[in-house]
Each structure stands twice: as structure tokens, then as C-alpha cells.
N, C-alpha and C positions, 0 to 999 in steps of 0.2 A: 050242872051236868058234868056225869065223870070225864076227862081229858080236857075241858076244856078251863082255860085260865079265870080265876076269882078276878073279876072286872072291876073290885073294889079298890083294888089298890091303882088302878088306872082311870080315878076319875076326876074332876077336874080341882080339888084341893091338893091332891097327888101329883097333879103335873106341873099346879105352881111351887108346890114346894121345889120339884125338882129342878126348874128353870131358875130358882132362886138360888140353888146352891151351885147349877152350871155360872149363874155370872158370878156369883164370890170367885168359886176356881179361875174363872177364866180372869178377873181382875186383882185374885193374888197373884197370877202367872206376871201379868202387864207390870204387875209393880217389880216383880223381884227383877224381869229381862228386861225393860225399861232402861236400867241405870248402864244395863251391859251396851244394847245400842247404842246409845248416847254413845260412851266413852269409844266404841269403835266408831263412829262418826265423826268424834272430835278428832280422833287419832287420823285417819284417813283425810280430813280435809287439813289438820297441821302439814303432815304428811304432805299433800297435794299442793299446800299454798308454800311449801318449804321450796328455796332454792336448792339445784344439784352443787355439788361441790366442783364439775366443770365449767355452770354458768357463774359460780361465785368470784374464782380467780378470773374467768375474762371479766368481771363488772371488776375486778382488784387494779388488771389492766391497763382502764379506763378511768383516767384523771377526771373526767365528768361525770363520771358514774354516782349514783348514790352514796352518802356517807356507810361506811364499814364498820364492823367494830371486833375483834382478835380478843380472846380470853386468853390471859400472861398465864400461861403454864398449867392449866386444868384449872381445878376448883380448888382455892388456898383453904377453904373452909374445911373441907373432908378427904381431899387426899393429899401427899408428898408431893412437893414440888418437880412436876414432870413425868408424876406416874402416869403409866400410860391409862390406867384405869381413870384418872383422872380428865384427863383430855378429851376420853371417849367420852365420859359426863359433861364435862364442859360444852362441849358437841351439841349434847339435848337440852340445852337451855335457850336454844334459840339464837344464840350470837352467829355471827356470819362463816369467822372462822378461828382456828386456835393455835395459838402459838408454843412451841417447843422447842426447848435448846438442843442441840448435838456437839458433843466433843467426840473425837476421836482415841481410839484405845492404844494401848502397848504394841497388839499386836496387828492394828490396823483395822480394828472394826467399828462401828460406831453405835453410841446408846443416847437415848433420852436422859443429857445430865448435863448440867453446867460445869466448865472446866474446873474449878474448882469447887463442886460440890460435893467429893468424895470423903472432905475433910470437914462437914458439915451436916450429911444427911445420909451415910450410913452408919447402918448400928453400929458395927462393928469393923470401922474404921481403923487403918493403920496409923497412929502420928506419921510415921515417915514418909505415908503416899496417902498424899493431899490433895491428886490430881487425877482427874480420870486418866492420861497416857500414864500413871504409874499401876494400873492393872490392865491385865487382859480384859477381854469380851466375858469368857466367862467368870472368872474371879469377882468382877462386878453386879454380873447378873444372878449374882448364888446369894447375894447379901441383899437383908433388909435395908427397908428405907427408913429415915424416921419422918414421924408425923410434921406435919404443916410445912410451911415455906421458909425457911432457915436452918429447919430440922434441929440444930446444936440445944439439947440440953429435954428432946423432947424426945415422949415415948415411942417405943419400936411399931411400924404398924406391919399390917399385914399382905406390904405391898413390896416387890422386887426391881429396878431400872429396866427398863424395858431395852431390847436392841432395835435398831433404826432400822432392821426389815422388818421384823413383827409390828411395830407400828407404821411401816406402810399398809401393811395387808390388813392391817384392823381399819385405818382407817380408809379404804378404796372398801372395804365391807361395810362400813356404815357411810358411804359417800360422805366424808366429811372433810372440807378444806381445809387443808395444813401449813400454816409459816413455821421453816424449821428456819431458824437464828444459828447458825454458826463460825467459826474463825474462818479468814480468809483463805489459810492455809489446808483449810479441811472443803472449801468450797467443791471444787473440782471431784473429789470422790465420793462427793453428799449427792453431786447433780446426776453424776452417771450411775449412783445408786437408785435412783428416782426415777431415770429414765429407764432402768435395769428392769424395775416391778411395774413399768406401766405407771409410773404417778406422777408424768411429767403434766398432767393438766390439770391436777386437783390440786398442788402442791405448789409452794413457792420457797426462796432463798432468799433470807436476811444475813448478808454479809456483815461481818463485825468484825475489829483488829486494826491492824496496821493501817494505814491510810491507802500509803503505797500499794499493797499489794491487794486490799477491799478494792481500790479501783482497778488493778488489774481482772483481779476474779471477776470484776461486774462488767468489763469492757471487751475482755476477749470472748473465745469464743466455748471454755472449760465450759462455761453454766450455760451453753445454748441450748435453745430451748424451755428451756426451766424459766418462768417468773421469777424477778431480781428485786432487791429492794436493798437501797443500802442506808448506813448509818452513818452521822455525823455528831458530834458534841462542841459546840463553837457557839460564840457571840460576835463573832466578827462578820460582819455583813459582806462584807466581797468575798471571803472564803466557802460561804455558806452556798451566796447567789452562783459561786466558780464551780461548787458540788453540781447543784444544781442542772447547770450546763452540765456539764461530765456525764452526768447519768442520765439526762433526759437524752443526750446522744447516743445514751449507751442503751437504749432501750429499757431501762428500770421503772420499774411500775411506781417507786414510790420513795421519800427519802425520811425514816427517822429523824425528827430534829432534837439533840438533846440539852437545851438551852435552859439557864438559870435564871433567863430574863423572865421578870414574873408576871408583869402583865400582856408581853408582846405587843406592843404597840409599835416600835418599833421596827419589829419583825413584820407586823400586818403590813405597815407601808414600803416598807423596801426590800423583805425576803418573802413573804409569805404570797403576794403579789406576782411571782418571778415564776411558781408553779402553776406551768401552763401546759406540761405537758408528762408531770408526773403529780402521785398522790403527795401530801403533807400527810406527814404522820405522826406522832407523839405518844410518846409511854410512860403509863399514866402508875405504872409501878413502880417509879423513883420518883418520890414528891421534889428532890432537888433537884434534876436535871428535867424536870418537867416544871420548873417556874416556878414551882412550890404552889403546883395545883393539885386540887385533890380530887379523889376518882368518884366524882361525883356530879348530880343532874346539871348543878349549877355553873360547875365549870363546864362540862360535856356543851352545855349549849353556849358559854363565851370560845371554849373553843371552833367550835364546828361554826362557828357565826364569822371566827376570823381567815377562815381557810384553809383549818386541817380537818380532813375525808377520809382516814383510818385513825382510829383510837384503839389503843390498847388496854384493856382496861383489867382487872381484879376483879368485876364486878358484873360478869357476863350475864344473868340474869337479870340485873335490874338497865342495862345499859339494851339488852334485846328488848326490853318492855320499852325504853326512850326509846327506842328506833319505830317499834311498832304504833305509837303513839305519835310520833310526828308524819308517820303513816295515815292515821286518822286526820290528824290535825290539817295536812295537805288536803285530803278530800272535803274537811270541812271547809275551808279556803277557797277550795274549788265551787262548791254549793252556794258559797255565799257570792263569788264571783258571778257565778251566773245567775242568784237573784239580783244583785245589786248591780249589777252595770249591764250584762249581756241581755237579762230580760227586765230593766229594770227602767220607768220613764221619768228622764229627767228633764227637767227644765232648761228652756234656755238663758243660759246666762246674759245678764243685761248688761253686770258690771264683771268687764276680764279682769281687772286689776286688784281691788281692793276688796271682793269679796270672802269670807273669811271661809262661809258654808261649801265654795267651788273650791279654795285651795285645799280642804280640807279632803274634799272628798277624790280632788283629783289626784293628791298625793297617795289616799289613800287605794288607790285603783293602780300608778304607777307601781307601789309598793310590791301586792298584790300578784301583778302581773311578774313583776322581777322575783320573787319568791314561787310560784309556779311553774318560773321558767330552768330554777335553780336546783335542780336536786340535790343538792346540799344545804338547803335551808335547815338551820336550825330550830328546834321544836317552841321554845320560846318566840323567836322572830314569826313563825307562821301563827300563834295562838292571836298575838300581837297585830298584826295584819286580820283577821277577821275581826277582832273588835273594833281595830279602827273604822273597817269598812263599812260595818254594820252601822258604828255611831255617826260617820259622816253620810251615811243614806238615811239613817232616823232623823237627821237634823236638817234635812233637805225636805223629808216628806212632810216635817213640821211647818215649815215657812215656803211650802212649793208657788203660792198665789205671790207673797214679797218680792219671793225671788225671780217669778217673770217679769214682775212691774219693773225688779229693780230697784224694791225698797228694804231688802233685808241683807243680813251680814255681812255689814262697814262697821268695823270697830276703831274707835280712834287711838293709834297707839301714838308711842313720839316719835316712833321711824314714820310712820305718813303724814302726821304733821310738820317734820323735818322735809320728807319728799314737795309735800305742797310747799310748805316756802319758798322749796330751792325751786320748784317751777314757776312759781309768780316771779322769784325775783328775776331768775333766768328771763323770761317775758321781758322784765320792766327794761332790766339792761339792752337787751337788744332789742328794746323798741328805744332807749336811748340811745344807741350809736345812731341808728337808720334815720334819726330824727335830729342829730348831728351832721349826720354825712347829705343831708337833704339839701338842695342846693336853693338858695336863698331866690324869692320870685321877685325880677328884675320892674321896676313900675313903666306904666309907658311912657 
């Protein structure tokens, strides 16, 4: 009929084809926006699980706070030592916070640059001015840097010294905490710089220099306000443990220790011990003054296992992943805790002493408990602790019937065959004096 639509194309081969190529479209859509959600999800829950750079320095603060860890001067892999571009990258790896040097200029202003790095890491370098106070602000800030962390001998990149305002305002825009490391003599115009832009909470000061006058800058009242942390380089134990005192009076969050001692053992029992009310700290970008340890998982966890709770490390990506991983490793700890002891039914012991299955497992629970209660447990020590736990509960739920009667794990070593002897003999003799001392029955 004329006006009215050919109803052939609308019959029911016609509407499944059509629903067949609506779910293609609508399941190439899902694929290609798919990958986009995700990645805003990831982004937003990083995001979200990331600390503020105000709660970072108060937990930096806090001697009991969680271990820390400070990327030494941005990322040595891809940018110049200190570039600021650098640092901001460093930032998005995850590490806690990043560390940056300031020396002061000619004409009294200050850059992102180690005092002598002018004679090392600009292109275009005078011989005669070796030093950052031998230019200006801008003199400095007009020249490239060179590539990696020593710069000398390497190519020009495309990166400039940043000035020590522009790297506040960058980094109060990406909330990112900052340890600026400078002379004690520059202390005092770093801090009222800090306090000038508003970055007295995100920001902290690592005094370095003269002994004398690092402890003045850190004890008066120049850097009040501002987070403190000072340095020391010594082997000598009462100079170290006398810092120590100084700056935990002085209010400092934390003391660099830079020791040649390589294992610290030492230092664990009579310096390392004595921080009780500031962080340990160690920088892990001088293999010599770091005991000749390297900035890696394996020291990361001998050290943090002896007492030091800020590390400085070269290596901010992979030292975020240990941190985030002894993150895990605590909760597993925790899981296993509460199968293994809080819900978990034991037996009662028959034999207190000489069981091997109880000391096992009770050590393994004390352990446990002290590494739970430790926020600074090292990731090693907690992996360590849930297998213990696990194998002294596997070994209990094997012999649970032995172990009520009080017929299972007695192991006969030579220290309890040693203990038994020495208690029969013990016996035998004091049953011989009392059988001396007995007084002889008189006849009638």
C-alpha cells in the first residue's frame, strides 16, 4: 500500500541481524573505554591511598612512625643532579619524600645545586667559578646542566638549576615533601624562605657544615618552625651518643649518621639504641660513609632491622615497591596471627620445659607480636615471622593428641642431658649433707 513502509525489511531475520551488530558496537566501545576506566581508577585510588606531604613530615616527626625513605636528588637515571624536573619525578615514584641540595648565590639567593657543583654540572662552566656563591641567581639559572649525577665529562641536557622559590611553588602544587640539605650558614635564610611561601609543613632542613655552627642553626631559634635534621660523620661512640642528646633536646626529627663502620654492630648496641626520641638515618649514596653498603633490598632490610627509619636511597622506585611490600607482608602477619593464635585451639601443654613443639611456637607468637607492634619492622623480619608461625602451628596440629597426653616434643639434646644430671646430682648432694646433718638416734 502506497505510504505505508515495506514491512520486509522489519522482520524477524532483520531485527536479529540488527541486535547482532548493536552488541559488536556496543562490545567494541567496552573494549577500547575499558582500558581508559581502569587507568582513571588506578590513578584515583594511588591518588587516594597516597600520603599528603603535610601528614608525611609530621609521620618524619615521629621517631616511632613508620620507616621513610628520601630519593638523593631526583632520579640519577634520567635527569641532572638536582634538576628540578627531576625531583618532581622522583615525587611520582612513590617514595615518601625527596631530597635536594641548596647553596646560596653571589648575590644572596638560592638554587637547587650543590656548593660545588658549578664546576661539575654546568655546560658551560667557568674554571675560575667552581662554586655556586661565585655567580649570581641569574647567571646560574641561564646555563645548562649536564646529564646524570657528576655531570663532568657528560652530555649537555635540556635541563636549567632551578631557584629555591620555583621549587617551592612546584612542589606545594604537587603536594610533595621536601628535605632541602644545606650549609649551616645558609640555614637561617632557607628557613624564613620556607616559612615566606607557606612550606613550613611540607618541607624540612638538613643542616650540614661546621659542627659548631650545624648545632647552633639546629638549637636556636633561626629554623623555628621548619622540621630539623642534622648530620654527623664519626666512629666514635660518645660523640655520636653527645649529637644525639643535642638534637633530641633540640627538637630535630632525625640525625644522618655517616659511619664507615660496615657492619654496625657496634653502633646497634651502644649508638643505634640511644634513638629514642629522634629518627636514624643513613645515606645510602656514599657507599663509604655508609659502611660500605649498597643501596639495595638486602641491606635496606639489615639496615631497618638495626634501627635506622629514614633511608636515603638512589633507588626511589624500587625502595617504594620494599616499603609497599613489607606493607603487605605486615598484613599477612597479621592474618596469620589471628589464625594461628587469636582463633586458633591449642593444646594444653603437659611438659612447660622441655617441649620443643611449645617453645617453638611460643617464640614464634612472641616474635610476631613484637614485629606487629613495631612499625618499623623490616620486610625480611615480618616474611620470617609468618613462616615461623605457620610451621610451629603446622607442627602442633600434627601431634595435638601427643601433645595433651604429654608424649610429644622432648628432644634429647646435651644441654638437657647436662640440665638432668646437674639436677639428680644436685638431689643426691643435698640429700647427702641433710643425712649428715641428721642427728644420730640415741638407744634406750
Amino acid at each position: 500500500m502506497k505510504g505505508q513502509p515495506d514491512r520486509r525489511h522489519f522482520g524477524p531475520a532483520a531485527t536479529t541481524a540488527m541486535k547482532k551488530r548493536l552488541m559488536m558496537i556496543t562490545l567494541l566501545l567496552a573494549a577500547l573505554l575499558l582500558p581508559l576506566f581502569a587507568a582513571g581508577a588506578d590513578a584515583a585510588g594511588t591518588e587516594e591511598g597516597r600520603r599528603s606531604a603535610k601528614e608525611t613530615i609530621s609521620l618524619l616527626r615521629d621517631p616511632a612512625g613508620p620507616v621513610l625513605g628520601a630519593a638523593l636528588c631526583g632520579l640519577p637515571a634520567d635527569y641532572p643532579e638536582n634538576a628540578l624536573e627531576g625531583i618532581l619525578a622522583a615525587g611520582g615514584t612513590g617514595i615518601d619524600l625527596v631530597l635536594a641540595d641548596v647553596s646560596s648565590t653571589a648575590d644572596g639567593g638560592f638554587v637547587l645545586m650543590k656548593t660545588d657543583a658549578p664546576g661539575r654540572m654546568l655546560a658551560d662552566a667557568a674554571p675560575a667559578k667552581p662554586l655556586v656563591s661565585d655567580y649570581t641567581t641569574a647567571e646560574l639559572t641561564a646555563v645548562y646542566l649536564l646529564e646524570g649525577y657528576g655531570g663532568k665529562g657528560n652530555d649537555k641536557s635540556e635541563y636549567r638549576p632551578a631557584t629555591l622559590e620555583a621549587a617551592l611553588k612546584a612542589v606545594k602544587e604537587k603536594d610533595l615533601p621536601l628535605i632541602l640539605r644545606c650549609d649551616a650558614a645558609d640555614a637561617k635564610g632557607i628557613a624564613d624562605m620556607i616559612k615566606a611561601n607557606g612550606a613550613a609543613d611540607i618541607c624540612a632542613l638538613l643542616v650540614t657544615g661546621n659542627k659548631k655552627a650545624a648545632k647552633h642553626a639546629l638549637t636556636s631559634s633561626d629554623t623555628g618552625g621548619v622540621c630539623t635534621l642534622g648530620e654527623l660523620r664519626s666512629n666514635i661512640f660518645f660523640e655520636v651518643t653527645s649529637r644525639i642528646k643535642t638534637l633530641t633536646e633540640a627538637g630535630a626529627a632525625g640525625l644522618v649518621l655517616k659511619t664507615t663502620n660496615r657492619y654496625g654492630v657496634n653502633f646497634h648496641q651502644t649508638v643505634l639504641r640511644r634513638f629514642t626520641g629522634m629518627r636514624a638515618a643513613i645515606d645510602l649514596g656514599d657507599a663509604e660513609t655508609a659502611g660500605a653498603r649498597a643501596d639495595c633490598e638486602t641491606w635496606w632490610d639489615d639496615l631497618i632491622a638495626r634501627g635506622y627509619s629514614l633511608i636515603f636511597t638512589e633507588e626511589p622506585a624500587a625502595f617504594a615497591d620494599y616499603l609497599a611490600r613489607c606493607r603487605e607482608n605486615r598484613a599477612a602477619l597479621q592474618e596469620a596471627y589471628d589464625r594461628y593464635v587469636t582463633n586458633a585451639a591449642v593444646p594444653a601443654f603437659k611438659q612447660n620445659l622441655l617441649n620443643d613443639y611449645k617453645k617453638a611456637y611460643t617464640d614464634a607468637v612472641h616474635t610476631a607480636e613484637r614485629l606487629l607492634n613495631d612499625p618499623q619492622a623490616a620486610n625480611a623480619e615480618l616474611t620470617d615471622a609468618v613462616t615461623a608461625l605457620h610451621t610451629a602451628y603446622k607442627n602442633i596440629a600434627l601431634h595435638y593428641d601427643e601433645l595433651e597426653k604429654g608424649t610429644a616434643g622432648v628432644t634429647v639434646t646435651p644441654v638437657r642431658i647436662f640440665l638432668c644430671v646437674a639436677a639428680a646430682a644436685a638431689v643426691f648432694w643435698v640429700e647427702r649433707y641433710f643425712y649428715k646433718k641428721r642427728k644420730p638416734v640415741r638407744p634406750f
